[in-house]
C-alpha positions as CSV (number, residue, x, y, z in Angstrom):
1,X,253.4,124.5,116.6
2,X,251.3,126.1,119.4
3,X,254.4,127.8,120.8
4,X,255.0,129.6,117.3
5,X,250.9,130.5,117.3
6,X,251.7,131.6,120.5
7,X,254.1,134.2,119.7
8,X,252.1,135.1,116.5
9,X,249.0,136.2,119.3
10,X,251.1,137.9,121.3
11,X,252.9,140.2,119.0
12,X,252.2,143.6,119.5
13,X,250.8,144.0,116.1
14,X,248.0,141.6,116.1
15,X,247.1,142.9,119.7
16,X,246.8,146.3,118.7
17,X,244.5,145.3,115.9
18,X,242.3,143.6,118.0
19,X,242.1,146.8,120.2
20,X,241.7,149.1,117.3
21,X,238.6,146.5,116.0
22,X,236.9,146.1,119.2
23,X,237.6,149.8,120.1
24,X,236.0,150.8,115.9
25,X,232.7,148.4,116.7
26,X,232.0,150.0,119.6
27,X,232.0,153.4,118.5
28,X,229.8,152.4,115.1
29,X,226.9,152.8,117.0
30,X,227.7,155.6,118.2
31,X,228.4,157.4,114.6
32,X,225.6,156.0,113.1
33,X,222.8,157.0,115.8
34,X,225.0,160.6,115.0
35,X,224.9,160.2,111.8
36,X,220.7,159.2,111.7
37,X,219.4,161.5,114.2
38,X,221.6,164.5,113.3
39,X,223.4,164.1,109.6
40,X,220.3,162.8,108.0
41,X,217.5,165.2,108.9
42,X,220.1,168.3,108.1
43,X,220.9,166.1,104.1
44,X,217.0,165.8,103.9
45,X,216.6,169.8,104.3
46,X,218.6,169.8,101.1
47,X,216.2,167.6,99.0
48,X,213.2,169.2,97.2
49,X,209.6,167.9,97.2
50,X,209.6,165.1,94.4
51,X,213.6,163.7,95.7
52,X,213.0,163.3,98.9
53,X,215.7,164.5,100.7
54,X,218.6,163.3,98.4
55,X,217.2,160.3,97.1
56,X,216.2,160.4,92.9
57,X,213.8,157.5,91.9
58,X,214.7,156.9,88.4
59,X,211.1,155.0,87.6
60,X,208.2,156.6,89.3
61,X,206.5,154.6,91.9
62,X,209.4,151.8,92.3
63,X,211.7,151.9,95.2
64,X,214.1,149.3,93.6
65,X,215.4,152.1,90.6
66,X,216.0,155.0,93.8
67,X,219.4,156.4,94.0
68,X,220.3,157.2,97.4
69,X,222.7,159.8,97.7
70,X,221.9,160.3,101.5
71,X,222.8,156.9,102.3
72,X,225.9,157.4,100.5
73,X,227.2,160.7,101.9
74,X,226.0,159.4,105.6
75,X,228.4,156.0,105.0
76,X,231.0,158.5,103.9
77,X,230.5,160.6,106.7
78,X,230.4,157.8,109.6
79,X,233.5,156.2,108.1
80,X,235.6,159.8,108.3
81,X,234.0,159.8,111.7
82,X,234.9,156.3,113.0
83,X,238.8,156.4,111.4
84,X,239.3,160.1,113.5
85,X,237.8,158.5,116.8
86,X,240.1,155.6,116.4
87,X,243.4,157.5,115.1
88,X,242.4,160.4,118.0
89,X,241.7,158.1,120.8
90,X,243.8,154.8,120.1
91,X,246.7,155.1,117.5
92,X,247.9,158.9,119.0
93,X,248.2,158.0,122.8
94,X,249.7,154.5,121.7
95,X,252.2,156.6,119.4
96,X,253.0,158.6,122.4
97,X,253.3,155.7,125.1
98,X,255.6,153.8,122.8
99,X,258.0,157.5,122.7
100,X,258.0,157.8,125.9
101,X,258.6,154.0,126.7
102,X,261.8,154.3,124.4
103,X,262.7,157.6,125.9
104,X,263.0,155.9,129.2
105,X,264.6,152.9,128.1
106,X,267.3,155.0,126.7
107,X,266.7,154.0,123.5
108,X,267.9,156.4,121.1
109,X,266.2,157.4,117.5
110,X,267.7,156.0,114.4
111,X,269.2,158.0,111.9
112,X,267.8,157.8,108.7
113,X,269.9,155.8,106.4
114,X,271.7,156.9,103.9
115,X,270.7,157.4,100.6
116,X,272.1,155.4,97.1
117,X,274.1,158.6,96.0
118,X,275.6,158.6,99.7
119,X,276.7,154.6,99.8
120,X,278.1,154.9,96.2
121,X,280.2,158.0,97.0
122,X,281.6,156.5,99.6
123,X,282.4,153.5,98.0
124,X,283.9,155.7,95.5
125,X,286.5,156.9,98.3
126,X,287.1,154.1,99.8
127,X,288.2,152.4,96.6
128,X,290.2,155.5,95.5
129,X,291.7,155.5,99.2
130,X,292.7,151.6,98.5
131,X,294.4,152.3,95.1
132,X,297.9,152.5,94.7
133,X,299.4,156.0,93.5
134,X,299.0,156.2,90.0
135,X,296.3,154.0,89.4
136,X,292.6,154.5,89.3
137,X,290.7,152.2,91.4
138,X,289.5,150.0,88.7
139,X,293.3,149.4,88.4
140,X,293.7,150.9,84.5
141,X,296.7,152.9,85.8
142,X,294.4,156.0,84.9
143,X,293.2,154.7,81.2
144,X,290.3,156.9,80.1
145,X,287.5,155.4,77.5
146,X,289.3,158.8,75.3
147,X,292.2,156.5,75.1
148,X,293.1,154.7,72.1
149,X,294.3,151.3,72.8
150,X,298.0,150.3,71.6
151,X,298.7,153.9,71.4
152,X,301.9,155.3,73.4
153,X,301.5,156.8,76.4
């Protein structure tokens, strides 16, 4: 049992996630002081006097009824932010370490396989190649559906 959780850890998979989390939390903070010193101030030029930036209360004088488009648009932005920072500085050069590690290992790229239309047609010969001369390779001696049956060839 802990032999088979074992292998589960050590997978490559589950290692790179861990990376890729530990790697995405630590640059959060660094987005969102970004996104609240610089993003936010430059969205609140935008905003006129009675929005507040881009914020609409709906009831005058209650906070609770205030849409927040702001907020929204910075979580938006800090997400696009985080997923480049990660995909730039983790899942590229991993990419392009395993390449190279296969590349030196000799380890060729696999073709891509062949398609439905390609595995029946070559069926299709095969079977055709196995028939005996004269007879289709369903073995109908050449019967078509045209044919009528009982009637003389």
């Amino acid at each position: 049992m802990l032999t088979g959780f074992r292998d589960f850890i050590l997978r490559g998979n589950v290692v790179d996630l861990a990376v890729g989390v530990v790697i995405g939390s630590a640059f959060t903070a660094i987005v969102t002081a970004f996104s609240d010193s610089i993003i936010n101030p430059l969205l609140n030029v935008f905003g006129g006097a009675e929005v507040g930036g881009l914020k609409l209360t709906i009831l005058p004088g209650r906070d609770d009824t205030a849409l927040d488009f702001g907020m929204l648009l910075t979580a938006i932005i800090n997400f696009l932010l985080i997923a480049a920072v990660v995909y730039f500085l983790i899942v590229t050069p991993m990419n392009k370490l395993d390449q190279l590690q296969k590349r030196h290992r000799g380890v060729e790229e696999t073709a891509p396989a062949p398609t439905d239309t390609e595995l029946l047609t070559e069926i299709r010969d095969l079977l055709a190649a196995q028939a005996p001369q004269g007879q289709s390779p369903q073995g109908t001696s050449g019967a078509t559906d045209t044919d009528t049956p009982g009637a003389p060839r």
